[in-house]
C-alpha positions in Angstrom: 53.7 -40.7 -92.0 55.3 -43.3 -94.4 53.0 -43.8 -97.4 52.4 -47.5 -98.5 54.1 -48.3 -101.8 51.9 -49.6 -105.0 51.7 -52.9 -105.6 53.2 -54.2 -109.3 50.6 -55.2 -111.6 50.0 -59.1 -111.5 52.3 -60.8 -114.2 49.7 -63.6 -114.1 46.6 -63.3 -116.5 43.4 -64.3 -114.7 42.0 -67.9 -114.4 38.5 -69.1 -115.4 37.5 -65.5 -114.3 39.4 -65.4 -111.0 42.3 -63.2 -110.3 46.1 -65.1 -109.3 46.3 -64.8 -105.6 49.3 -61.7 -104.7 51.4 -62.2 -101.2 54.3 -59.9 -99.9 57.1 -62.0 -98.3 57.0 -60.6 -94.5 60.1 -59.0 -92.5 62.0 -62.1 -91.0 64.3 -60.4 -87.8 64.5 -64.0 -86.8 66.1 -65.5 -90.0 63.6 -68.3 -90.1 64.2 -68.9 -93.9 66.5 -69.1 -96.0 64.6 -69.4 -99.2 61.3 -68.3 -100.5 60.3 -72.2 -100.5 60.8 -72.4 -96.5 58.7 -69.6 -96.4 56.1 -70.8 -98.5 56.0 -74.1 -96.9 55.5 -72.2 -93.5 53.1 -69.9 -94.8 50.6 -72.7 -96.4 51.6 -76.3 -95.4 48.9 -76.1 -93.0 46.2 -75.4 -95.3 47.2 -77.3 -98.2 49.9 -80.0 -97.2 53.4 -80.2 -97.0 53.1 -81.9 -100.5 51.1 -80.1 -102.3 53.0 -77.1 -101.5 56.4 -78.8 -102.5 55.0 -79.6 -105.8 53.3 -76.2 -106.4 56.9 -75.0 -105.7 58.1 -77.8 -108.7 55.7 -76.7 -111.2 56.9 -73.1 -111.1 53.2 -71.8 -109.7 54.7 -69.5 -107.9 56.1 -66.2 -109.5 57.7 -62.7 -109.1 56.8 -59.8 -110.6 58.8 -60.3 -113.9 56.7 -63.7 -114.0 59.5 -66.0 -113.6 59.2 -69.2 -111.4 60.4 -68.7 -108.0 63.3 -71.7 -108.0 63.1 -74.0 -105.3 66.8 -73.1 -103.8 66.2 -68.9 -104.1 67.1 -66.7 -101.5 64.2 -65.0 -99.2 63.9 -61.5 -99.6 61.6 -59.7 -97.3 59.2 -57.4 -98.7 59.2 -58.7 -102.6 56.1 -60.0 -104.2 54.9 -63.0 -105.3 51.8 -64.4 -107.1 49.9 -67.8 -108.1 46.8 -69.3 -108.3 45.2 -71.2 -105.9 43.6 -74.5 -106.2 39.9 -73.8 -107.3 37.6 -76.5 -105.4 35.4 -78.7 -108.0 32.1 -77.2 -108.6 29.1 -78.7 -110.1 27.9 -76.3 -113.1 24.6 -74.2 -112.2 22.7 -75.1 -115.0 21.0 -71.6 -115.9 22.3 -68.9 -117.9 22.8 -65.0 -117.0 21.8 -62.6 -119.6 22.8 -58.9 -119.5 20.4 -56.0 -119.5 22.7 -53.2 -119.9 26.4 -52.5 -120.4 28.1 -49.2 -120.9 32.3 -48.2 -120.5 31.0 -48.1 -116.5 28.8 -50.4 -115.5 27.2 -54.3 -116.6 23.9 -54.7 -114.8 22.8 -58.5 -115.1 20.4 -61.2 -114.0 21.7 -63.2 -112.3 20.1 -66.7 -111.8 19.4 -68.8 -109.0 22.0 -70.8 -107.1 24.6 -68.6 -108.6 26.8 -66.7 -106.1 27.4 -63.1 -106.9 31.3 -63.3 -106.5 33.9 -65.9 -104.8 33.3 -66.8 -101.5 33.7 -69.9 -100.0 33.4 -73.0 -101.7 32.0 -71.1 -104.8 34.3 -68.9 -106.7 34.4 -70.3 -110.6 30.8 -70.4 -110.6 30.1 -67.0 -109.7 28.3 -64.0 -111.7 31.7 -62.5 -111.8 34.0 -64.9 -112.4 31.2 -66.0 -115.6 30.6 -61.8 -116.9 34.3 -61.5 -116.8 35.2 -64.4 -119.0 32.3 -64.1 -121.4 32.7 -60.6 -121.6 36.3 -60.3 -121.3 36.2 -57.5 -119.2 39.0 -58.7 -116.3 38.7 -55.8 -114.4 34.6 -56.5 -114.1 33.9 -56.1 -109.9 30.3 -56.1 -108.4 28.7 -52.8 -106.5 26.6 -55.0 -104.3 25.8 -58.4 -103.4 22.8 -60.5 -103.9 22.2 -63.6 -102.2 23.3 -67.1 -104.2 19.5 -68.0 -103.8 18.1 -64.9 -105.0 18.0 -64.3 -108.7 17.5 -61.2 -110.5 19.6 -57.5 -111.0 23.3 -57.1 -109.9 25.1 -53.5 -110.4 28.6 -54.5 -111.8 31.4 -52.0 -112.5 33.3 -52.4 -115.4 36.7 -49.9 -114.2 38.1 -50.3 -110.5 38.9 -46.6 -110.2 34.7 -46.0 -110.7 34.0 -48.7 -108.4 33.7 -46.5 -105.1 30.9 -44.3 -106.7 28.6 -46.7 -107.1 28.8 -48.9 -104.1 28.1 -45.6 -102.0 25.2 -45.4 -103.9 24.8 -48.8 -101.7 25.8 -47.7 -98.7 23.7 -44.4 -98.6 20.6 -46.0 -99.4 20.5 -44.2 -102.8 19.4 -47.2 -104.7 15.6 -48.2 -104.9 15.3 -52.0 -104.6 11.6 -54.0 -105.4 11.5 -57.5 -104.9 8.7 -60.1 -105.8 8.5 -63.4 -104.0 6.1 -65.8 -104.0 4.6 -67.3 -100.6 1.6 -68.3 -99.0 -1.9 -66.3 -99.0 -3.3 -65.6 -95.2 -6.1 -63.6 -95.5 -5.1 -63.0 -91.7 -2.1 -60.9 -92.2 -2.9 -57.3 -93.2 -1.2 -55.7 -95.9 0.6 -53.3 -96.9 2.3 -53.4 -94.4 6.3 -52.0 -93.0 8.2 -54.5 -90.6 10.7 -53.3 -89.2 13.0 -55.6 -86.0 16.4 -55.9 -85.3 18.2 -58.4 -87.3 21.9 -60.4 -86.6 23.9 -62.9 -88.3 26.1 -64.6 -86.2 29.5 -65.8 -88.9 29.2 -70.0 -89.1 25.7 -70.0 -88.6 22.9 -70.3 -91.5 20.0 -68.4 -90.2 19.5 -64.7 -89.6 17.4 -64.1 -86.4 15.6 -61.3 -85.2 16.3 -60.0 -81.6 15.4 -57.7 -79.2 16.5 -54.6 -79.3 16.5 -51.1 -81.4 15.5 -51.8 -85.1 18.1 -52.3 -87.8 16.0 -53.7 -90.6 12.7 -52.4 -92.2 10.9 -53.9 -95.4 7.9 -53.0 -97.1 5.5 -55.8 -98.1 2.9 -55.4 -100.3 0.1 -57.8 -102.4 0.3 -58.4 -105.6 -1.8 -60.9 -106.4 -3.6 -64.3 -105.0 -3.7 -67.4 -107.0 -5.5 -70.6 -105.1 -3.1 -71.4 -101.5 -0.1 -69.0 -102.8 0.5 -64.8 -103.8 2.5 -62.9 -105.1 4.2 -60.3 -103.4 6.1 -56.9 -103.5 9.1 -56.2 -101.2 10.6 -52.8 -101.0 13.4 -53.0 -98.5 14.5 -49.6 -97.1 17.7 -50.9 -95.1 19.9 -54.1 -96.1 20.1 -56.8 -93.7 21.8 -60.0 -94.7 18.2 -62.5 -95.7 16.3 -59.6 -94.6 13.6 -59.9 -96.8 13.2 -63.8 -96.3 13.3 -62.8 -92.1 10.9 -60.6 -92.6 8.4 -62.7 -94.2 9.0 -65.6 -92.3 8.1 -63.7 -89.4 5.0 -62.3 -90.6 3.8 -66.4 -91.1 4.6 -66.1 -95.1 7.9 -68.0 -95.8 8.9 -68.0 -99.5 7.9 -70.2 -101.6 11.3 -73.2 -101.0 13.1 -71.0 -98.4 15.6 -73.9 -97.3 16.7 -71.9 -94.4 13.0 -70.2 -93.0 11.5 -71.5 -90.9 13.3 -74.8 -91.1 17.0 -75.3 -91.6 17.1 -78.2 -94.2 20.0 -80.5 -94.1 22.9 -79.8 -96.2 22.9 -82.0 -99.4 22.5 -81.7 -103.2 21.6 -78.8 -104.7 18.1 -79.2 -105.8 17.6 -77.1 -109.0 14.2 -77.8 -109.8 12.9 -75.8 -106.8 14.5 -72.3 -106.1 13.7 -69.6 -103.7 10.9 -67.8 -105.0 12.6 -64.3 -104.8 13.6 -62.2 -107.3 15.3 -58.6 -107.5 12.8 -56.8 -109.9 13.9 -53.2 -109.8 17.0 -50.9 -109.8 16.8 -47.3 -109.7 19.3 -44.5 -109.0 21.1 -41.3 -109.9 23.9 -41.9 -112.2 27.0 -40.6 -110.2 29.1 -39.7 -113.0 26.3 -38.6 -115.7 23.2 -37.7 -113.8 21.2 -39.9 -115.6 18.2 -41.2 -114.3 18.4 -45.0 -114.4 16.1 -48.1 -114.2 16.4 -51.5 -115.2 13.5 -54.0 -114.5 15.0 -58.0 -114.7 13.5 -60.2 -117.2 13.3 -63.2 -115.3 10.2 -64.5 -113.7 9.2 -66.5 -110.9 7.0 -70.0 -111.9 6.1 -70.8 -108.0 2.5 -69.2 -108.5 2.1 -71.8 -111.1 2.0 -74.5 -108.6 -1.1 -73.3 -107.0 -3.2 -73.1 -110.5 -5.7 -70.1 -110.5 -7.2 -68.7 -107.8 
């Protein structure tokens, strides 16, 4: 079995956070192109314009691995590498700060505010919790264990080296981490708690909501009382499994949507963000075994919810 060969080292330093994009120049039997640029315009005109492209090609964005434009008129050579940076999209600024709870030579744990993705994706990738640790930190190599939602504020498990990276996220995947939530919702002196849900859950890609179906479960969360002020609570969540908005399914089916959900029950119309009302969820806890030490470790956020303010006392 041939093994794969390394990739060289990016000759680019990072951007606003964000590494420079790597591509490997493909086997051409056909003799399609003659240069890297006929390539290039091949590989992206589609996505970006014939122009934009051309002028990319101009400014000397793209490079080899000695970090030396790649010249309009140069010769393609299957299987080299090449690297540049992409066009970020504009963002508009999230207007909260992220404060760190603890940082060792392994791991960054953080909260992480509301309306703040937790790493590129999409339209958001300056404004991310990564891209933002890694510049004010200036730890480049800085790579999340998990995700949390962009709506949900609190904790986020970062690794600092990629080589401890796997560790941790199987911490993830094994369901070695304990999670607590609070949210705020509605009180119903109807629904019973404690109480466990558990239903199956699927996210079908292009589509905002998470719905629960029929069928053998795949989610389960705990939900628990905290306390009642006036028309709203406060409420623990203590997911066992982790379902993409599982938490905000789960108490939208029990009749107790959080507190500015704009996806449960209703799907609200894609516009501004509005900052001055954010989900009412919040990732309290973290707990777990230390895979390299065997330390115990737990980190509570220091963030807070205001929604229960709304309601005045109870």
């Amino acid at each position: 079995m041939r093994r794969r060969t390394k990739a060289p080292a990016s000759p680019l330093p990072q951007r606003d956070g964000i590494d420079a994009a790597r591509l490997r120049l493909p086997e051409d039997p056909e003799g399609l192109w003659g240069t890297v640029r006929e390539h290039l315009l091949d590989r992206y005109a589609g996505a970006v314009g014939r122009e934009r492209v051309e002028e990319m090609v101009r400014e000397g964005r793209f490079v080899g691995a000695d970090g030396r434009p790649v010249g309009a008129g140069e010769p393609y050579a299957a299987g080299r590498h090449l690297w540049f940076h992409r066009d970020f999209p504009a963002e508009e600024r999230v207007p909260f700060e992220m404060s760190v709870v603890y940082r060792d030579e392994r791991i960054v744990v953080a909260d992480k505010p509301h309306f703040l993705a937790t790493m590129p994706r999409g339209r958001h990738v300056t404004e991310t919790a990564m891209a933002r640790l890694r510049r004010d930190l200036g730890l480049p190599a800085l790579q999340p264990a998990h995700r949390l939602d962009r709506l949900t504020a609190g904790l986020v498990l970062f690794v600092v080296r990629a080589e401890d990276r796997g560790a941790y996220q199987t911490l993830f995947g094994d369901r070695l981490v304990r999670k607590e939530y609070e949210a705020v919702a509605a009180y119903d002196p109807a629904v019973a708690l404690p109480v466990t849900v558990r239903s199956r859950i699927e996210k079908e890609s292009g589509v905002m909501a998470a719905r629960e179906v029929a069928g053998e479960p795949n989610s389960e969360s705990r939900v628990e009382l905290v306390e009642r002020r006036g028309a709203l609570a406060r409420y623990r969540l203590v997911p066992e499994t982790g379902r993409t908005h599982q938490l905000r399914v789960h108490m939208n089916a029990l009749g107790l949507p959080i507190l500015h959900d704009p996806v449960y029950p209703v799907v609200r119309e894609d516009g501004p963000e509005d900052f001055g009302r954010p989900l009412q969820l919040l990732a309290r806890t973290l707990a777990f075994t230390d895979p390299y030490t065997g330390q115990e470790r737990h980190f509570e956020s220091g963030l807070a919810l205001g929604g229960l303010a709304l309601s005045g006392p109870g």
